[in-house]
N, C-alpha and C positions, 0 to 999 in steps of 0.2 A: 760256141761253148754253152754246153745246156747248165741249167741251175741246178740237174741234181748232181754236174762232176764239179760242181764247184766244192772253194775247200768251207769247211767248216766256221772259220771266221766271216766267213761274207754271207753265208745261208742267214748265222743268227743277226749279225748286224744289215739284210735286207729287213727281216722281220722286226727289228725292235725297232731303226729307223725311220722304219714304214707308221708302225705306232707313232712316237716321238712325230714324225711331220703332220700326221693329222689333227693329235692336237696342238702341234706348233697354228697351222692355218684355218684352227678353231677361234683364235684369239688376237695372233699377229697382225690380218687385214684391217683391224678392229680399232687398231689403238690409238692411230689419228683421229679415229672420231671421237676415241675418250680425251686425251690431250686436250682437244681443238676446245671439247664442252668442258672441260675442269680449268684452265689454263687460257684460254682465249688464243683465238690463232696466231696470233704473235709469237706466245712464250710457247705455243706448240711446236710452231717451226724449230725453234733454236735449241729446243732440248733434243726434237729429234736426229737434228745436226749433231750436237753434243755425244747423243749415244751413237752417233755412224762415228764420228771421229775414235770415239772410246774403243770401238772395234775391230776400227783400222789397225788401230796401233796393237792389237789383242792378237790382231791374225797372222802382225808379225812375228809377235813372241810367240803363238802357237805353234809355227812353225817350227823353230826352233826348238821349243820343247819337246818337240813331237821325235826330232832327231836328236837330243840330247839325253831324255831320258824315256825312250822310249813311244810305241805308239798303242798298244794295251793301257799302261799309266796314264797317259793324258787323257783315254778315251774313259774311264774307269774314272777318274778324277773328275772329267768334266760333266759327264750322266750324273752324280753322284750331288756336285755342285748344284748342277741345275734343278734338282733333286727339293735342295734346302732352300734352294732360291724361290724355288714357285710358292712351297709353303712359306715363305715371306710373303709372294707376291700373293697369295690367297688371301692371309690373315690382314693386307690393305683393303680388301676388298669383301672383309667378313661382314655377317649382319651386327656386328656388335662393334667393328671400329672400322672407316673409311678414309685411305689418305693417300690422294692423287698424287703427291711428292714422293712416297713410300714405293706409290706402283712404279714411278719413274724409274726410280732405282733398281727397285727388279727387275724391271725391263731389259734396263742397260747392264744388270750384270749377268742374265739369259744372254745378251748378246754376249758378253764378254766370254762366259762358259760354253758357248756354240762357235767362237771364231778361234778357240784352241784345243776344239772336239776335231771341228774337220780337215785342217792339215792332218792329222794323225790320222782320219780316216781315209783320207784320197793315199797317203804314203801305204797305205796297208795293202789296199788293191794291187798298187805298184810292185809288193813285197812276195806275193801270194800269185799273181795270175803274171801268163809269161806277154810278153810283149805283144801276139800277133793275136790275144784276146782281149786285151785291158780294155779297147774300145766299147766290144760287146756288152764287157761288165759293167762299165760306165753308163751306159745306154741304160741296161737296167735299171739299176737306182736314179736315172734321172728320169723315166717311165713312170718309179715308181712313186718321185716326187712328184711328178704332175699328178697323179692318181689320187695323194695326197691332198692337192692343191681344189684337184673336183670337191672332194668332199668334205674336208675341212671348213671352208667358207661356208655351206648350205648348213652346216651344223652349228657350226660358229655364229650364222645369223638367230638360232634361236637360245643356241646357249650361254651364249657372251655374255648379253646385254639381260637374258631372265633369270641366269643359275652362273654368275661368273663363279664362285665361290667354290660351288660343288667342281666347276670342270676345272678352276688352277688345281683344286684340290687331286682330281683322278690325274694331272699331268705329274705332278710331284711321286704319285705309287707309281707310275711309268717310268717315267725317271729312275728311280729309285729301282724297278726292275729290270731296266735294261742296263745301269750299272751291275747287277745281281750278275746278269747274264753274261757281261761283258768280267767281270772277275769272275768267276765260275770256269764257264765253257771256252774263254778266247785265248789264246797263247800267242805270246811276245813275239812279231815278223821281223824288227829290224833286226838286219844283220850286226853280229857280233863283233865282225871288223869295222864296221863304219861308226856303229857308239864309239868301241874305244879310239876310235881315231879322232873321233869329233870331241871326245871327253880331253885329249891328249892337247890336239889342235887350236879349238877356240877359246876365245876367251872366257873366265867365270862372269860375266861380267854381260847382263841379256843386253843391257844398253849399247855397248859395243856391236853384238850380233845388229842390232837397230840399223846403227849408223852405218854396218857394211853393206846393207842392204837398200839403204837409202841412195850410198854412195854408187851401188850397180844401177840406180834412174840414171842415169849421166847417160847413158846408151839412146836416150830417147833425145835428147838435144843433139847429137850426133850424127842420128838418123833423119835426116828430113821429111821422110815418106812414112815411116814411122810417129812420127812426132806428129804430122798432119794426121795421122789414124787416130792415135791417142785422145788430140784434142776432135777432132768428128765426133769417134767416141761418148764423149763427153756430155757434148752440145745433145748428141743425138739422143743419149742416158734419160734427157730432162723428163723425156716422153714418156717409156715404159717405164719409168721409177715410181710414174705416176698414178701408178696401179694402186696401192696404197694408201695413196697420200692425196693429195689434190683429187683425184675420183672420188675417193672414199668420200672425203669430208662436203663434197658437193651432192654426190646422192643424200648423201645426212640431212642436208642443210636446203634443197631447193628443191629435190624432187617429193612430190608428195603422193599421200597412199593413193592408191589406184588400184581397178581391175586390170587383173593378168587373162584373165581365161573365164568366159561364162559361158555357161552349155545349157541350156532348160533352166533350172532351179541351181544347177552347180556352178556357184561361185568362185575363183580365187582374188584375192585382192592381198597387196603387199606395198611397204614403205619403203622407202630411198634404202635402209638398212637392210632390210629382206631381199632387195632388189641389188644391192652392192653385190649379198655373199653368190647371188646367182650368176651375176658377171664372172665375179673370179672364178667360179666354176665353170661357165662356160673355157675362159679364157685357160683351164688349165686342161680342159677336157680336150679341146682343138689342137691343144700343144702334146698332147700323149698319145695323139690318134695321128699327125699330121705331119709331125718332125720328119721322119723318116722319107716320106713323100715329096715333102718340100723339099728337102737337102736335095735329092734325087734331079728333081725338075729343074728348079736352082742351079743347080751344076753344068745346066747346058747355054746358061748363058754367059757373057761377060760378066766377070766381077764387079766393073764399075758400072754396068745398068743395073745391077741387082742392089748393091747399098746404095745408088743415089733412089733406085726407086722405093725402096722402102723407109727411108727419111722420108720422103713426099706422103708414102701412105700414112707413116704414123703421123705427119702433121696435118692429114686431113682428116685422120681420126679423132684427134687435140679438136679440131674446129666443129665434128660433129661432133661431139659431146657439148663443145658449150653452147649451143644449137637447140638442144629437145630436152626434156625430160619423160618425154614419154618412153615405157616399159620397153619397148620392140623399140621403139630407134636406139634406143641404147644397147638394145640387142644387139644391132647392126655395129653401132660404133666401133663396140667392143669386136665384132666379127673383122671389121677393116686392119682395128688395131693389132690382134692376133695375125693377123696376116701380113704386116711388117714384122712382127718379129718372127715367124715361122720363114720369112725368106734367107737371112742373114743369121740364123743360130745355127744351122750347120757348116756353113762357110768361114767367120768369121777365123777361126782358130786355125785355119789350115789356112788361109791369107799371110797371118804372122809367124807360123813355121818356114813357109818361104821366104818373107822376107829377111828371118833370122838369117846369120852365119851359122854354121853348124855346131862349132864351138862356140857359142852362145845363144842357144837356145833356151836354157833355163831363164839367163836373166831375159829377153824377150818376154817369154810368156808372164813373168814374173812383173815388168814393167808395161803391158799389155792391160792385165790387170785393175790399172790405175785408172781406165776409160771407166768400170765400174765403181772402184768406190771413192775416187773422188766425185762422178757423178752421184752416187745415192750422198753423199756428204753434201753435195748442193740443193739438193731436189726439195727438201723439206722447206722452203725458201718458197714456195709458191703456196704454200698455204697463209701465213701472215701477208703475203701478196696481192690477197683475194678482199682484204680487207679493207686495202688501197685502193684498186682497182676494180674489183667486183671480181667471179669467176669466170663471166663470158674472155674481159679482156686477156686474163691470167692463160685461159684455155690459146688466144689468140697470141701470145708471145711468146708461149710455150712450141707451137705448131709453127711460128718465127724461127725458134733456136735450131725446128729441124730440117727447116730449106735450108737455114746456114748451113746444117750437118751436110746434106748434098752438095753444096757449094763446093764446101772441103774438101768431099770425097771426089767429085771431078780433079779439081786444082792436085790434089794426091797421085792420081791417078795419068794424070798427065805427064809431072816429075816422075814417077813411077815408069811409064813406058820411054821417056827421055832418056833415065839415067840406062834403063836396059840397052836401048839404041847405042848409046856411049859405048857399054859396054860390051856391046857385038862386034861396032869399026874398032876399038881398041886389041880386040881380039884375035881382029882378022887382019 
């Protein structure tokens, strides 16, 4: 499906979202090193625990809203939010008043206003393209978030930390434009039988929606091969969550300025900081160019050599980092590390459609789910970590959690082909 038969809703929300992401990972990479410096690694970790929790529970009310009243409404409400929230989070960070508890808050309610934006925008794709395109469409905007992801960072290294002010300030008219554009030009997908049924149906009452949904995790204590994914998962999360967060705050913090590149008289030299925003672009530029490649290759092996071998690579990417600080082996790290997660992002989600029953597929994916954000909800935990132990052993316990994760995924894997075996003599 080309992008110019697509419908009208998804042209303009490629283009504003495409906006919105770049300066999202103009500033987002960033903010454990600000934490870590205003707050000291400790109370960094735990705030930023705090705002993954805050947005756990956001993304389940998003959801819901997203079907209760709409998915133009919440999408229009949450741009709009996010909107007033940066100019809070600017005016913390104005030359005239500064206040690390102030950003906190903005931060964590940016999350909160983005984890009841994107239910409504994943249900929109759903609403608009027919089933045997959704993939395609998906593809895209995740293309166009890594594209995002290159750039962002490289920009974000020089404008964060010299013009924070000016750039919250141009995310806030972006914001505020892509609400324009999203009340303007975008018209209402969900169907009119499913509000009023859902208006009819559920309860007034979002806390209730909560607890239903909480109560559909029961499927994963149930599942045994499931439940060993979830917790892998998990363990294995510690790793690439650490993109952010335990990377960031070590380039910050131990890598020092250096030459990148001298040629005659032409210099470049750059800081642990400078040197962060180019990892993540590396790391997003390899994910936009390589996905499709990787899935491809991937496919022709066993599932179960491909996630145990890619826990092993991410845990020997963990050990090269705490290893060098020089420019180019971090190059490398980063290269290893991109290369566990390009083996297993196209695979993963179609492991859990088979394992689902067909009539519970939803809560599957839904309880699926929870490998990521109760992992990003633990990960922040290895920055006050570092404090205890130093970075090297942090980087070394971390690259521990994800041989466990292989452990798992064998042991998984095994009940996996048992229970199938069962299920053939039972058959036959």
């Amino acid at each position: 499906m080309r992008i110019k038969d697509w419908d009208r809703n998804l042209k303009i929300r490629l283009f504003g979202e495409g906006m919105m992401n770049v300066l999202f990972w103009m500033f987002f990479p960033f903010m454990a090193i600000y934490f870590s410096d205003s707050f000291g690694k400790g109370m960094a970790g735990l705030l930023l625990v705090l705002s993954q929790v805050i947005a756990v529970v956001a993304n389940l009310v998003g959801g819901y809203c997203a079907d209760q009243y709409g998915r133009k409404r919440m999408m229009f409400v949450s741009a709009f939010g996010q909107g007033i929230t940066f100019i809070l989070f600017a005016l913390a960070n104005s030359p005239w008043f500064n206040s690390p508890m102030l950003t906190f808050i903005s931060f964590s309610i940016l999350g909160v206003f983005g984890s009841l934006y994107w239910p409504a925008s994943h249900a929109m794709v759903a609403d608009v393209v027919e089933e045997k395109d959704r993939n395609t469409v998906f593809a895209v905007f995740y293309t166009a978030l890594n594209i995002s992801v290159v750039a962002g960072p490289i920009l974000g290294g020089i404008f964060f930390f010299q013009h924070r002010f000016e750039l919250l300030l141009l995310a806030a008219l972006v914001s505020f434009g892509v609400s324009a554009l999203i009340g303007v030009f975008i018209r209402e997908t969900a169907p009119d039988k499913m509000q009023k049924k859902l208006v009819s149906e559920s309860s007034t009452k979002w806390t209730s929606f909560i607890s239903n949904q909480l109560r559909d995790y029961r499927i994963i204590v149930q599942d045994k091969v499931f439940l060993l994914f979830i917790l892998a998962g998990i363990l294995v999360a510690q790793t690439f969550m650490q993109l952010d967060l335990l990377i960031a705050v070590y380039l910050s913090e131990s890598v020092p300025t250096q030459p990148v590149l001298s040629l005659f008289d032409f210099n470049i030299s750059a800081d642990g900081n400078r040197i962060f925003s180019w990892l993540i672009s590396e790391n997003g530029l390899l994910v936009a160019l390589l996905t499709v490649y990787m899935t491809s290759k991937m496919s022709r092996y066993k599932e179960r050599n491909v996630f145990i071998a890619s826990c092993l690579i991410y845990a020997l990417s963990m050990v090269m980092f705490g290893h060098t600080t020089h420019v180019w082996m971090l190059a490398l790290a980063m290269f290893v590390f991109t290369l566990g997660e390009l083996m297993v992002v196209g695979i993963q989600e179609g492991f859990v459609s088979r394992l689902a029953p067909e009539h519970m597929r939803g809560q599957y994916f839904a309880a699926g789910s929870l490998r990521f954000t109760i992992g990003r909800t633990i990960a922040p935990a290895a920055i006050p970590m570092t404090a205890l132990i130093g970075f090297q052993m942090t980087f070394y316990l971390i690259s521990i959690l994800a041989v466990c994760a292989a452990l798992l995924y064998g042991v998984m894997f095994k009940l996996h082909s048992h229970q199938d075996s069962n299920r053939i003599h039972s058959e036959t």
